[in-house]
N, C-alpha and C positions, 0 to 999 in steps of 0.2 A: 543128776548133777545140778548144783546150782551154779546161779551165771549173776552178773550186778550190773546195773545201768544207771544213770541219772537220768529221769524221764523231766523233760520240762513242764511245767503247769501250765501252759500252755494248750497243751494236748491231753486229752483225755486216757486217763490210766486202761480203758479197757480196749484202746487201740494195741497197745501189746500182744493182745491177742489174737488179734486181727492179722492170720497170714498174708493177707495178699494187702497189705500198708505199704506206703512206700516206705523206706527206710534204707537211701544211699545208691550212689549211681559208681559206675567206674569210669576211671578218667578215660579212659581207651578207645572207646566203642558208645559210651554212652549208655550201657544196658543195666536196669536195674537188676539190684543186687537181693538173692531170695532171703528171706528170714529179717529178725531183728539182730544189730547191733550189738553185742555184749562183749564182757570181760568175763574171764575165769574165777578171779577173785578180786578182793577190793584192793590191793594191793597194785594189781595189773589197773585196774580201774582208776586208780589213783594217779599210775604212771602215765594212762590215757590223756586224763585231764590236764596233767603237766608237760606233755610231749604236744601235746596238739593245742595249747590254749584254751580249753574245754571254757568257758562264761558258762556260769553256774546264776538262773535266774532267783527271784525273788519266789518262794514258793517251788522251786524244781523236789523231785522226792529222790531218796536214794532204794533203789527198786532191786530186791533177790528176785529171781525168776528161775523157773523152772521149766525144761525144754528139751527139744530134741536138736542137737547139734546137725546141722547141713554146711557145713563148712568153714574157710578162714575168713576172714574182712581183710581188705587191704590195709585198714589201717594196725598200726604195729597193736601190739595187747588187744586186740579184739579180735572176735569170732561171729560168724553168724547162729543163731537158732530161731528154730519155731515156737514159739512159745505156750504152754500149756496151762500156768498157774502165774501168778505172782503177789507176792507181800513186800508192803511199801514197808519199810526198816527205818526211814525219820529224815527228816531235812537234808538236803542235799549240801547246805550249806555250811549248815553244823558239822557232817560229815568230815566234809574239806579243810572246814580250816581248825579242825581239832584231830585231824588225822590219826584215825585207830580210834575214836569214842565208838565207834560199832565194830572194834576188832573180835570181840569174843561172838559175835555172831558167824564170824568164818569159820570157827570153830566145829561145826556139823561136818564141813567137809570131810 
């Protein structure tokens, strides 16, 4: 299955792959949270960025990833996975604010 992230340019794309990254705490206990961040599709992805305030930087990429699901994230429209593969899909920017310019890439699903 594939899964979509906005990765910051900031951080280097081959920490995705990197199981043991940080990647989110829980408010509760404090205890990090296993896998990376994702969404199901861009659509949920989209609702992310708008529910949570998502700041999309100068250079962030919008990332398909491929993975083995280990469970939900607390936050709404995401999920966690391990991640196996990934292919950056184009600005993260452009993305967003032309909403659906990479829609036929959901299409594989």
């Amino acid at each position: 299955m594939s899964y979509y992230r906005i990765h910051s340019a900031t951080e280097s794309l081959e920490t995705i792959l990197d199981a043991s990254r940080r990647d989110g705490w829980t408010m509760a206990d404090e205890v990090e949270l296993q896998g990376l961040a994702v969404c199901t599709s861009l659509d949920g992805l989209r609702y992310y960025a708008r529910e949570y305030g998502m700041s999309i930087g100068k250079g962030d990429v919008l990332v398909r990833i491929e993975g083995r699901y280990v469970g939900p994230d607390h936050d709404a429209h995401a999920v966690r996975v391990v991640a196996t593969s990934y292919e950056v899909i184009g600005d993260a920017s452009d993305w967003y604010r032309n909403e659906g310019a990479f829609a036929s890439d959901e299409e594989d699903e």
